[in-house]
RODO-2510 file (C-alpha; in nm, 4 decimals, decimal comma):
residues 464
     n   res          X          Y          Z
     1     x     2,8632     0,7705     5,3631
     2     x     2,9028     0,4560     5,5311
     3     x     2,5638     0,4681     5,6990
     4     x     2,3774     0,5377     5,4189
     5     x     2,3125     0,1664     5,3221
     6     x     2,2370     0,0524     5,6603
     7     x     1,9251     0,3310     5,6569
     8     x     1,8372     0,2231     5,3365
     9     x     1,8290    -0,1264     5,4379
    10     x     1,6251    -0,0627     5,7134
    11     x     1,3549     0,1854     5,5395
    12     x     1,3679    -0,0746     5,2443
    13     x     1,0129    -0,2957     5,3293
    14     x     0,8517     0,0084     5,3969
    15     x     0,9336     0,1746     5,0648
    16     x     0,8647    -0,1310     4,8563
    17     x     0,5110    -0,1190     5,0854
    18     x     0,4853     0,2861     4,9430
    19     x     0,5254     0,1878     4,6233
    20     x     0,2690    -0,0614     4,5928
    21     x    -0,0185     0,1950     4,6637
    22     x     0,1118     0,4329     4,3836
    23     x    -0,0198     0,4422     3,9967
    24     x     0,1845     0,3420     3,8022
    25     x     0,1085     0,5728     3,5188
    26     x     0,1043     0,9001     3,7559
    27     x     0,2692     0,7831     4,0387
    28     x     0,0730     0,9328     4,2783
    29     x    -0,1384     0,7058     4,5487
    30     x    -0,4068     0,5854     4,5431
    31     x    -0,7027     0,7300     4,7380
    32     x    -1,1349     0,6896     4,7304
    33     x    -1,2000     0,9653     4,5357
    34     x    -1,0363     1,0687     4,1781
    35     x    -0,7290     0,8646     4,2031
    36     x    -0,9050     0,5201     4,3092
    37     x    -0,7435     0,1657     4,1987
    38     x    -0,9559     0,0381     3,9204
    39     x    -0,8639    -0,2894     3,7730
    40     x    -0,8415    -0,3982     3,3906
    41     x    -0,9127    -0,7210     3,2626
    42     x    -0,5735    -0,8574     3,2613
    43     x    -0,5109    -0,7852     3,6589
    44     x    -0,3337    -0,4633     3,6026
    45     x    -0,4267    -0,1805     3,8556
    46     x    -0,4595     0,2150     3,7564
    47     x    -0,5910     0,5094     3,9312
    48     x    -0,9323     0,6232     3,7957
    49     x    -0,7937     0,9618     3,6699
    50     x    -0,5380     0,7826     3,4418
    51     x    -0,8378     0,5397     3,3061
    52     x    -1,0429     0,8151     3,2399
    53     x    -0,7874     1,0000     3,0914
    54     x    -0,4698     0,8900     2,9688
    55     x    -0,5075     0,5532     2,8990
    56     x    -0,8198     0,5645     2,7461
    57     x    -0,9026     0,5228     2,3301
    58     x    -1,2639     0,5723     2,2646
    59     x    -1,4635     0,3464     2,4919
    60     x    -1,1814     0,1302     2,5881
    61     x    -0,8947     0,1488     2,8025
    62     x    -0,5586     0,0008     2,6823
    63     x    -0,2796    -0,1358     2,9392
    64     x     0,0259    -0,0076     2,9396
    65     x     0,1906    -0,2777     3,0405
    66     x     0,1130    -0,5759     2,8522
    67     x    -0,1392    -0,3475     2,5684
    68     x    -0,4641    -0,5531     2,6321
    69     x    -0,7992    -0,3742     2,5883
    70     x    -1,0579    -0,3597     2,8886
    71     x    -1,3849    -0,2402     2,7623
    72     x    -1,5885    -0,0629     3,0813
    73     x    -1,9255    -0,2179     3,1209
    74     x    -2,1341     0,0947     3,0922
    75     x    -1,8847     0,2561     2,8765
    76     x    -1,6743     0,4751     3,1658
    77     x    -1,4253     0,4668     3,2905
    78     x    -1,6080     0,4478     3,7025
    79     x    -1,7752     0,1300     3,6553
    80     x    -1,5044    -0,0817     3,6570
    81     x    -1,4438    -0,2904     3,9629
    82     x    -1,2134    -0,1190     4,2222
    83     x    -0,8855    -0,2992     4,3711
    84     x    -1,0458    -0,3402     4,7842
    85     x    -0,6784    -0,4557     4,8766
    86     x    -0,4713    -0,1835     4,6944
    87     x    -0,6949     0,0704     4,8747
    88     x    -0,7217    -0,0547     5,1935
    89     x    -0,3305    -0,0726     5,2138
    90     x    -0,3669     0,2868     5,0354
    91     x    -0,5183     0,3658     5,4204
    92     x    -0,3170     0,2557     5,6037
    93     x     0,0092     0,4028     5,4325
    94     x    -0,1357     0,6973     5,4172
    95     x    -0,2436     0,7005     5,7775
    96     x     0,0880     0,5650     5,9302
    97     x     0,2920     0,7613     6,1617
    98     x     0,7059     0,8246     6,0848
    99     x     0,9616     0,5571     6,1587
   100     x     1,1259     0,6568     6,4187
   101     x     1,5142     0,8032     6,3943
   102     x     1,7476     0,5498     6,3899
   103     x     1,9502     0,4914     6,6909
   104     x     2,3004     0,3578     6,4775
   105     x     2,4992     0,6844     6,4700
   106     x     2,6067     0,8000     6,0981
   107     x     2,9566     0,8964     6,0111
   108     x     3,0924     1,0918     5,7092
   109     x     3,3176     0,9571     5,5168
   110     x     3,4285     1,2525     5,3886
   111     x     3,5632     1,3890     5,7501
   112     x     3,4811     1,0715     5,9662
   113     x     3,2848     1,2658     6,1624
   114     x     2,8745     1,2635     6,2326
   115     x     2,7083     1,4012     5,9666
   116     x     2,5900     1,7694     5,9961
   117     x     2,4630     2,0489     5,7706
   118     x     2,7796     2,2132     5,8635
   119     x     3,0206     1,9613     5,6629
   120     x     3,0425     2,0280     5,3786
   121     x     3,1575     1,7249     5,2162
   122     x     2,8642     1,5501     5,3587
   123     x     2,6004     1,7923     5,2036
   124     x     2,7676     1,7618     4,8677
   125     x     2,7191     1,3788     4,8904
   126     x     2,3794     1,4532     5,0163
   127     x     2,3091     1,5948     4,6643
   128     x     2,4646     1,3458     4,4563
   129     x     2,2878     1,0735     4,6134
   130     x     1,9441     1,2882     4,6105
   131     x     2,0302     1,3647     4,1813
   132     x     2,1037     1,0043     4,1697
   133     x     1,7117     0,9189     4,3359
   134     x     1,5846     1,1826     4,0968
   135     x     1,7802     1,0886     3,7537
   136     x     1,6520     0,7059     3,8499
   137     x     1,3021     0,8624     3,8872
   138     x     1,2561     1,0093     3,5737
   139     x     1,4449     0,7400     3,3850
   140     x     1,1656     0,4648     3,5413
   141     x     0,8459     0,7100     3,4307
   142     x     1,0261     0,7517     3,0560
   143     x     1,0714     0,3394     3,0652
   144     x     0,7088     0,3692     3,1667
   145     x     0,5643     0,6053     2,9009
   146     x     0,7809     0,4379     2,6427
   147     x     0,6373     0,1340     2,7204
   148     x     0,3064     0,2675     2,6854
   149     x     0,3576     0,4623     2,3657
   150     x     0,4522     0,1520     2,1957
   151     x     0,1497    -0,0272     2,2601
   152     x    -0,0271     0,2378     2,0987
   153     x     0,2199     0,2445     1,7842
   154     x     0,1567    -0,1340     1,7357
   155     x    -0,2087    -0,0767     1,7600
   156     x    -0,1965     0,1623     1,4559
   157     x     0,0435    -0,0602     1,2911
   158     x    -0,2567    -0,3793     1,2952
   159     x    -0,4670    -0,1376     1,1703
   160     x    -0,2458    -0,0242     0,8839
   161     x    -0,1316    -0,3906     0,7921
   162     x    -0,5527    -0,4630     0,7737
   163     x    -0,6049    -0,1447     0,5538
   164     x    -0,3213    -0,2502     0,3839
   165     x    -0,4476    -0,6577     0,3423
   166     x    -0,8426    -0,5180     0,2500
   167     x    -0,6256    -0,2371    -0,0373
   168     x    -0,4428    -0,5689    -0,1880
   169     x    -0,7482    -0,7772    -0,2227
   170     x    -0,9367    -0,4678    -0,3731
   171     x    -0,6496    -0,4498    -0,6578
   172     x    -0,6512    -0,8257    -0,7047
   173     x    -1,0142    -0,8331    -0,7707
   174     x    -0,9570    -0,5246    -1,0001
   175     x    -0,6860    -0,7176    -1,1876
   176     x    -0,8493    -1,0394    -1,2238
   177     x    -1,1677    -0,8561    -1,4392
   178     x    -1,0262    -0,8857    -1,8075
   179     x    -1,0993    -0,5375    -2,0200
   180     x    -1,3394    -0,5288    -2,2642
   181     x    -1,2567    -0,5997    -2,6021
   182     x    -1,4188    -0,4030    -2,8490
   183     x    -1,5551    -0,5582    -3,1839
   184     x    -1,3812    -0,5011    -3,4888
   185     x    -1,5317    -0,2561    -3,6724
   186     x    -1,6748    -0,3817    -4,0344
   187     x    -1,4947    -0,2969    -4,3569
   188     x    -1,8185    -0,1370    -4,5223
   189     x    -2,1836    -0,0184    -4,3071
   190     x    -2,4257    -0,2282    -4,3372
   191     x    -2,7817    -0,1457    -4,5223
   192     x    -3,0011     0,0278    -4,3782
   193     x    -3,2465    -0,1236    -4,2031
   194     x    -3,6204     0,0010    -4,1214
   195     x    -3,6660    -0,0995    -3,8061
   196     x    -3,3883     0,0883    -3,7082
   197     x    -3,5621     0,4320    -3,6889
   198     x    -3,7343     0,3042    -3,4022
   199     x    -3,4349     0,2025    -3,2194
   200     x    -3,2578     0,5313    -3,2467
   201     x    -3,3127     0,6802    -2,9043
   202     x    -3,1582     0,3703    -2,7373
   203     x    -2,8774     0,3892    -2,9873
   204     x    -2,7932     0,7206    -2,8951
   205     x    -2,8222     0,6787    -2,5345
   206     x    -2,5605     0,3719    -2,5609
   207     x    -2,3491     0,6819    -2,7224
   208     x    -2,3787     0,9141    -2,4510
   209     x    -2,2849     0,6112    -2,1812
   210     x    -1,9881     0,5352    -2,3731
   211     x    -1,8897     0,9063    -2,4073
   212     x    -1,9165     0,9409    -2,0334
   213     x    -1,7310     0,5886    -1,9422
   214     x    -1,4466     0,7357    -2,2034
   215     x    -1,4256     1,0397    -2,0303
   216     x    -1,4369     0,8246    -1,6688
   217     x    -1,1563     0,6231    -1,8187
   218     x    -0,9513     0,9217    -1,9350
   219     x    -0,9905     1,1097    -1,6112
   220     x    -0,8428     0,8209    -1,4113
   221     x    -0,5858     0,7808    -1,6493
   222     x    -0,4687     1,1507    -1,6041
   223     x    -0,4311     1,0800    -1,2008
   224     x    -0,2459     0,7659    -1,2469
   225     x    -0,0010     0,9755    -1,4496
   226     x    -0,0030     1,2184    -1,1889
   227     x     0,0944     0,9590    -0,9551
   228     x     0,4065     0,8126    -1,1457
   229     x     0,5599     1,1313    -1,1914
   230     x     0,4547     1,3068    -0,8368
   231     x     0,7983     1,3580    -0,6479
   232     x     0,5833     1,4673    -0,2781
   233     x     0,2669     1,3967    -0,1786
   234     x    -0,0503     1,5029    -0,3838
   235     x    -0,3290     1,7590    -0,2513
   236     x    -0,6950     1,7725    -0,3914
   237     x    -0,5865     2,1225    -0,6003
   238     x    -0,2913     1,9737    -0,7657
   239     x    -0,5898     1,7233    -0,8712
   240     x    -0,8596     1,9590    -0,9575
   241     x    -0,5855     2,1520    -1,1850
   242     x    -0,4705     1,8215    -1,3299
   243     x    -0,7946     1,7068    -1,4414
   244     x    -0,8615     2,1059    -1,6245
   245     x    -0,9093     2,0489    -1,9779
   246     x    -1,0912     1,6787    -1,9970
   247     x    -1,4433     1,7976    -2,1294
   248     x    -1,2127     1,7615    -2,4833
   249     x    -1,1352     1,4117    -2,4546
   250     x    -0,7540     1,3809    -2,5944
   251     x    -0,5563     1,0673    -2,6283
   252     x    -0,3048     1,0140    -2,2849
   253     x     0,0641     1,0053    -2,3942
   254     x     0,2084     0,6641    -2,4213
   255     x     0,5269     0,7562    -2,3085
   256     x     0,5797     0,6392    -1,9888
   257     x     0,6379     0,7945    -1,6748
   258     x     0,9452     0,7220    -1,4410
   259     x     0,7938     0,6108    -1,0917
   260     x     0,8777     0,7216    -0,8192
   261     x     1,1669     0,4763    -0,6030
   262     x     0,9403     0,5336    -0,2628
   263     x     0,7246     0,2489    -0,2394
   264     x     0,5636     0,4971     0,0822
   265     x     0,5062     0,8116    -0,1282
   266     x     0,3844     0,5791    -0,4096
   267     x     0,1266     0,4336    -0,2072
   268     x     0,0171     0,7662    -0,0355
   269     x    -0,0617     0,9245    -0,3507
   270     x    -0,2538     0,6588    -0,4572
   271     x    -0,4678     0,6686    -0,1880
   272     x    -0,4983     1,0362    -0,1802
   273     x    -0,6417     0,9609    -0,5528
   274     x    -0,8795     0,7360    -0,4716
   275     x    -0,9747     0,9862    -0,1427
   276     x    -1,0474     1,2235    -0,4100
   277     x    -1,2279     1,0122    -0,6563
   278     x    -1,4953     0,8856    -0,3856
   279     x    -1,5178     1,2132    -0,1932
   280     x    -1,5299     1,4794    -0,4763
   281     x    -1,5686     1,3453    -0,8507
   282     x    -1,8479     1,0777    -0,7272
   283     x    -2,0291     1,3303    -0,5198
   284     x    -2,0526     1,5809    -0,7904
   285     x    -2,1514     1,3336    -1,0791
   286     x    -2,4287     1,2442    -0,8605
   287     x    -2,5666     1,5795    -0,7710
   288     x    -2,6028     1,6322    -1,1385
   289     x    -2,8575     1,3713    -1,1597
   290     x    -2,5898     1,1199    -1,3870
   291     x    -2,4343     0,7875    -1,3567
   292     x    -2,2148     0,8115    -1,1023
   293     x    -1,8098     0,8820    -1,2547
   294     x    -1,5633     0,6155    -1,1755
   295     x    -1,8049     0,3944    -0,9463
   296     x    -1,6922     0,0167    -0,9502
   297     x    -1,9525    -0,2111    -0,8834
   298     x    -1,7812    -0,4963    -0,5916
   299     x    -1,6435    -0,7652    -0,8582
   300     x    -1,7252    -1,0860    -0,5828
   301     x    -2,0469    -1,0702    -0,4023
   302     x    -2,0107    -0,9721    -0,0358
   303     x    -2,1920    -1,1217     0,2967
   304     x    -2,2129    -0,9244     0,6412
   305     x    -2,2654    -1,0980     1,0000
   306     x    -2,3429    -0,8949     1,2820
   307     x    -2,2542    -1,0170     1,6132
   308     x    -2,3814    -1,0224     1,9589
   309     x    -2,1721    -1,0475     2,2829
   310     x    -2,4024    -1,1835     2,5548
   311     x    -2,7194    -1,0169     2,4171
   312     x    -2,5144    -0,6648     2,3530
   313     x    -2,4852    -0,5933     1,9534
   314     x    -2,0600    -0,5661     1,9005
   315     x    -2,0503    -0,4852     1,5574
   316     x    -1,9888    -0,7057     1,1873
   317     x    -1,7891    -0,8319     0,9651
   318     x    -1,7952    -0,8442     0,5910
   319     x    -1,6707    -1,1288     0,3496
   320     x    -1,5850    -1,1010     0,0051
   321     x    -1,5972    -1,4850    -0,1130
   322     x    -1,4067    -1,5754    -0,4322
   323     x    -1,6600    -1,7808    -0,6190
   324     x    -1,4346    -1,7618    -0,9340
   325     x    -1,1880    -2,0150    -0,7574
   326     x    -1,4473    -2,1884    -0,5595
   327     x    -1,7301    -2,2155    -0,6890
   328     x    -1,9040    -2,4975    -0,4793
   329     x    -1,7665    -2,3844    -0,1368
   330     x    -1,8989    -2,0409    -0,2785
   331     x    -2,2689    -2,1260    -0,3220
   332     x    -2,2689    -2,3491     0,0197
   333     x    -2,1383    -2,0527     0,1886
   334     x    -2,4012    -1,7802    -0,0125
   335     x    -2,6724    -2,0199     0,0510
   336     x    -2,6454    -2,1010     0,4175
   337     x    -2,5788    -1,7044     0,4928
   338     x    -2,9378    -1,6097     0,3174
   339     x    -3,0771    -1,9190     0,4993
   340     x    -3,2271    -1,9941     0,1236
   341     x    -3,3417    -2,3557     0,2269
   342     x    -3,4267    -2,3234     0,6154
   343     x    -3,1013    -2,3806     0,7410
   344     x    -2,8337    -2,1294     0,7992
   345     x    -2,5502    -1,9128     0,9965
   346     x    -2,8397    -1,6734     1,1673
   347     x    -2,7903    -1,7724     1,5112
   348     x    -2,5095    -1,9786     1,5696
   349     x    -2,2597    -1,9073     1,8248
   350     x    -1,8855    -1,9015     1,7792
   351     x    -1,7779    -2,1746     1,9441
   352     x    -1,3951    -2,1790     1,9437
   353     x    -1,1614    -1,8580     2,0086
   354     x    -0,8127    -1,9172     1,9914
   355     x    -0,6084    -1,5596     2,0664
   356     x    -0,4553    -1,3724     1,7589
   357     x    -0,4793    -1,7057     1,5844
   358     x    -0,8502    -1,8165     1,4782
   359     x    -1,2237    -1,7806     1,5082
   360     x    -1,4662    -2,1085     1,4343
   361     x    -1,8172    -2,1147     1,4363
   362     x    -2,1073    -2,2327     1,1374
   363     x    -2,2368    -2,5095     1,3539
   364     x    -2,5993    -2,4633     1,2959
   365     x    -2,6846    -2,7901     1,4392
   366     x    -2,4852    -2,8413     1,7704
   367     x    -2,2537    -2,5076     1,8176
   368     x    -1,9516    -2,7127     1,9270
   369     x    -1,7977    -2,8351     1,6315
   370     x    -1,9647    -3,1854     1,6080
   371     x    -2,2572    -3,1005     1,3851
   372     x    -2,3590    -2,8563     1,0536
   373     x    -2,3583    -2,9816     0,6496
   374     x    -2,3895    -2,8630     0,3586
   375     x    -2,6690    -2,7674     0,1429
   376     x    -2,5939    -3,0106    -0,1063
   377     x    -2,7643    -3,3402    -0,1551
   378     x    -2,4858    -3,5689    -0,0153
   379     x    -2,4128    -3,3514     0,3012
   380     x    -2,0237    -3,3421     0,2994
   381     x    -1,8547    -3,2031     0,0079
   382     x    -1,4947    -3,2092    -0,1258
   383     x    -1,3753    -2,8679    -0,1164
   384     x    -1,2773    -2,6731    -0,3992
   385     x    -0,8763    -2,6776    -0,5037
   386     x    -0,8199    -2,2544    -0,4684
   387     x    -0,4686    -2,2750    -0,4067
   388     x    -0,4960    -1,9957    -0,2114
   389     x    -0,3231    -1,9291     0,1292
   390     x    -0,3988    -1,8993     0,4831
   391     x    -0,2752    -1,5398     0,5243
   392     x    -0,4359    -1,3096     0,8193
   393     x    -0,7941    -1,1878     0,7319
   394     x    -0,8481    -1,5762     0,4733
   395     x    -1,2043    -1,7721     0,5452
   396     x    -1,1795    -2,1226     0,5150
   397     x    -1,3896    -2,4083     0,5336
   398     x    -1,3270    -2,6587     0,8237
   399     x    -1,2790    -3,0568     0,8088
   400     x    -1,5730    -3,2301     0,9502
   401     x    -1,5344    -3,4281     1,2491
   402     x    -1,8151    -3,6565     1,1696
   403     x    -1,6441    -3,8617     0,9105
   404     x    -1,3480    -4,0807     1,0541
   405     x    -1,2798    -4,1689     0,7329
   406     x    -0,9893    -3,9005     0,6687
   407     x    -1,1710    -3,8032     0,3456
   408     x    -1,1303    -3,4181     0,4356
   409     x    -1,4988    -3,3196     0,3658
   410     x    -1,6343    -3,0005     0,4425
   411     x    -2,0088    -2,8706     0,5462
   412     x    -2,1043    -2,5812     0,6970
   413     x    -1,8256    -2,4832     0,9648
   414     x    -1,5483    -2,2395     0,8535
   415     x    -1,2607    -2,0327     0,9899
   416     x    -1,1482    -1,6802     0,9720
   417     x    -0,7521    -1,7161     1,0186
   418     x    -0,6276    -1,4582     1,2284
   419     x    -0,2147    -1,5702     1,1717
   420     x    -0,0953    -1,7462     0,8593
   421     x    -0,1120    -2,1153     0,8446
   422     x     0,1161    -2,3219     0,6015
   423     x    -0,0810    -2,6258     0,6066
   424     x    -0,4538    -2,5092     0,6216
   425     x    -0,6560    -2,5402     0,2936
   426     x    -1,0188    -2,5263     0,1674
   427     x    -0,9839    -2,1292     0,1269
   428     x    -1,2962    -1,9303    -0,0453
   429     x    -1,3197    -1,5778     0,0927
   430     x    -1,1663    -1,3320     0,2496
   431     x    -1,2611    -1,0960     0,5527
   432     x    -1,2280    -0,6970     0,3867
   433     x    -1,4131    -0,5345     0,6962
   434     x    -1,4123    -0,5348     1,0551
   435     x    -1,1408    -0,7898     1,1335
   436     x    -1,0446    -0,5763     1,4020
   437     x    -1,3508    -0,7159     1,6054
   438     x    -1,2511    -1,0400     1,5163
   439     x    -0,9234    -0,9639     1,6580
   440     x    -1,1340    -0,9129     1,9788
   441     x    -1,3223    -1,1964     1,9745
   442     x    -1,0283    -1,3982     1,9457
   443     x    -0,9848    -1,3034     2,2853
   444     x    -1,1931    -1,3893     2,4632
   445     x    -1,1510    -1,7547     2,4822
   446     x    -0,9364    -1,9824     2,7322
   447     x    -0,6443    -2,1645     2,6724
   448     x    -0,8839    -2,4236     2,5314
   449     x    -1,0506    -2,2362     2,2967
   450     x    -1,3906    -2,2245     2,4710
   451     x    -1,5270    -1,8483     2,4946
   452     x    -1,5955    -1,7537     2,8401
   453     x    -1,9150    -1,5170     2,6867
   454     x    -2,1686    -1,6010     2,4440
   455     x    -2,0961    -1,5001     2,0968
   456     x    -2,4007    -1,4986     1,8478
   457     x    -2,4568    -1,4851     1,4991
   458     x    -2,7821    -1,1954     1,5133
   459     x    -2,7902    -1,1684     1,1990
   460     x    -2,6563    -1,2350     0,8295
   461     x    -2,7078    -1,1766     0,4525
   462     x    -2,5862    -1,0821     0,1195
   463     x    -2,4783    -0,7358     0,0676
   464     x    -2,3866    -0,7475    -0,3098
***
């Protein structure tokens, strides 16, 4: 119809007004009870139903549109502050009489003639053009919801590249502890000695460890097996059946296992092995009243910070500090988080965010990058050599600003890296829990760096 695109060019401001005061999750308008226009911290307007509902994970609400987090101020999804304009013009839409018929007369141009439910070229158009309006419809809500879902998907993919970071330092450490080497035995027993009767007991208790750490040793050895030769993934009974048999202890076989090609399956059955280990063989051993089976003691020592967001606890952090490969940076940093000599991280405020790319704060003295040292005599230290990189989760310690000198000393200020950097150095720990709430304090500075809320240090120490 020839008609059809001066209507639509006329009812055009109008519909662009209509769609303004619809959600664009639901699309359905906006009105002052369920479906009011609440809006998110990055500007982005939804109706309350859809924040309550759909678009919100746990106590925050993810946009679909550019995947920020708001978190609600009391924790729903109602007190969040409601769009006045988007409602008011909500009113008014919804209170506005019909246009009016247009005067233009409409032809056919099927017959040329006006167009009437009795042509019936004209009503087949008429449902072409209305499939068309519905087909472009649905394709905009799918865009919509596909949009959506992938925010979601990268979420869980953050998350699994952190479990993934924290599982890869865990191994390292693991790795890096050499095994004990046993002493040879002698070529003829020694003579007996009196004082020995006395220390029997102990010597047979020292037996009975050993005999248990053999049969620890063994038992994990029969999983890993498991694991190499496992063609699907692993359940607890296939476990439990694999591990019948052990209260012999017999020698594993030293022929090896072909691995499996799928780095995925691999990996899931290891996990599902160490699931099992912590969850079932631990628990047990325990219950009994024994040394726990297969329990690792943490082979760095760890330090925890818990945060405050303007007065409002927000969680913590945990860092597992290599003091194998720096071993000065190490004790500064142990030191000043125990607050051994006065001085310390309890109570300093982060004072530089930088989004999805850094977190700075250890200045006890000035919190704002000017002041903080070291616990050592001289104030400013060369850092340690670690050789280690700035990968996502790595601490490091920061350059002072003091010295003009370009001697690259350290003191008490340090990093947590967020996105690798090539050319950062001076790194001594790593982050192995709750870098997902660094992640959010990262955003909440400006373009600057300078957080728009207060971020405190509450509280600090050594865990192991």
């Amino acid at each position: 119809m020839e008609g059809v695109g001066e209507e639509r060019g006329a009812a055009g401001p109008l519909a662009d007004i209509e769609e303004l005061v619809l959600c664009s999750s639901c699309r359905r308008s906006y009105d002052e009870a369920e479906r009011a226009p609440k809006l998110l911290a990055c500007k982005h307007a939804f109706c309350l139903a859809c924040v309550g509902t759909v678009l919100s994970e746990g106590r925050e609400v993810v946009c679909p549109h550019c995947s920020k987090r708001t978190e609600p101020p009391s924790g729903v999804a109602a007190s969040l502050p409601t769009h006045g304009a988007l409602l008011a013009l909500a009113r008014r839409v919804a209170n506005a009489e019909p246009p009016p018929p247009a005067a233009a007369a409409l032809w056919c141009g099927a017959c040329g003639g006006p167009p009437t439910p009795a042509c019936a070229a004209h009503a087949a158009l008429v449902a072409v053009l209305r499939s068309h309006a519905a087909v472009a419809r649905d394709t905009l809500l799918l865009r919509e919801e596909l949009r959506r879902l992938a925010g979601r998907r990268r979420d869980a993919q953050l998350r699994a590249l952190d479990a993934a970071t924290a599982l890869k330092m865990r191994l390292e450490g693991e790795l890096s502890v050499p095994a004990p080497i046993s002493p040879p035995a002698p070529d003829a027993p020694p003579p007996p000695d009196p004082s020995a009767v006395t220390a029997l007991p102990a010597a047979v208790a020292e037996v009975e460890r050993l005999r248990a750490r053999h049969l620890s040793a063994l038992m994990r050895c029969r999983l890993d097996e498991l694991i190499r030769a496992a063609s699907s993934p692993l359940d607890f009974e296939r476990m439990r059946r694999a591990l019948v048999g052990l209260d012999v202890p017999t020698p594993p076989p030293s022929a090896p296992q072909h691995a499996p090609t799928d780095p995925v399956l691999f990996l899931a059955n290891y996990c599902m092995v160490q699931l099992y280990i912590r969850d079932f063989l631990q628990q047990h051993d325990e219950g009994e009243g024994g040394e726990p089976l297969l329990r690792m003691p943490p082979t760095y020592p760890l330090f925890y910070f818990e945060l405050d967001v303007d007065g409002v606890p927000c969680g913590r952090f945990v860092v597992e500090v290599r003091n194998d490969l720096a071993p000065r940076m190490a004790r500064n940093f142990s030191m000043l988080t125990v607050g051994e000599r006065g001085i310390g991280y309890r109570g300093c405020t982060v004072f530089q965010c930088f989004e999805n790319e850094s977190v700075i704060t250890g200045d006890f003295e000035m919190n704002n990058g000017r002041g903080g040292c070291s616990v050592y005599k001289e104030g400013f230290f060369m850092p340690d050599d670690t050789k280690m990189a700035a990968v996502r989760g790595a601490v490091g310690m920061r350059r002072s600003q003091k010295h003009q000198d370009h001697l690259g000393l350290v003191g008490s200020q340090f990093r947590i890296i967020l996105r690798e950097k090539r050319n950062f150095t001076a790194i001594f720990a790593f982050v192995v829990e709750g870098l997902e709430l660094v992640d959010r304090l990262s955003c909440m500075g400006d373009s600057n760096g300078k957080p728009h809320s207060t971020i405190l240090i509450a509280k600090c120490g050594k865990l192991y």
